[in-house]
N, C-alpha and C positions, 0 to 999 in steps of 0.2 A: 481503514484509511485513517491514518492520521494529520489532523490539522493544528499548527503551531504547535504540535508535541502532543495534545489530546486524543487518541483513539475516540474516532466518533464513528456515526453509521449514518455511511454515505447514501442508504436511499431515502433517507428521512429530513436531509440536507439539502435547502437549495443552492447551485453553482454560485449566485452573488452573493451569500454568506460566506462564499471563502476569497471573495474579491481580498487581493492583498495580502490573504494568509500562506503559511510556507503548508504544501500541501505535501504527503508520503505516500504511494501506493505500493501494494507489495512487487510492482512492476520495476520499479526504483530502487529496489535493494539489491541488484543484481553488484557482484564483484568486477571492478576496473576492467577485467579481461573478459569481460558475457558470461562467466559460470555461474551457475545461481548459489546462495546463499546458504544457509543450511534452513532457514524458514522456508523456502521459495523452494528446495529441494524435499522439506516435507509434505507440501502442496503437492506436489507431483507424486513422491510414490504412495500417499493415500488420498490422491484424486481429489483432493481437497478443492471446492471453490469457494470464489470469495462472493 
């Protein structure tokens, strides 16, 4: 997860620490048209989770 551009780690993060900040999940990097991304496509073919 990145917030305001920092890669942080979201289970160590409470939800009102990002009150207001621009938040990224790798769920959001999807291409204009739903195809996934080429990160979002290495997640998938080595089962990667987050």
């Amino acid at each position: 997860v990145h917030v305001n551009g920092d890669a942080v780690k979201a289970c160590t993060m409470f939800a009102a620490e990002a009150a207001g900040a621009e938040v990224s999940t790798i769920e959001g990097q999807a291409n204009a048209d739903g195809s996934l991304n080429p990160i979002q496509q290495a997640f998938q073919d080595h089962h990667g989770l987050q």
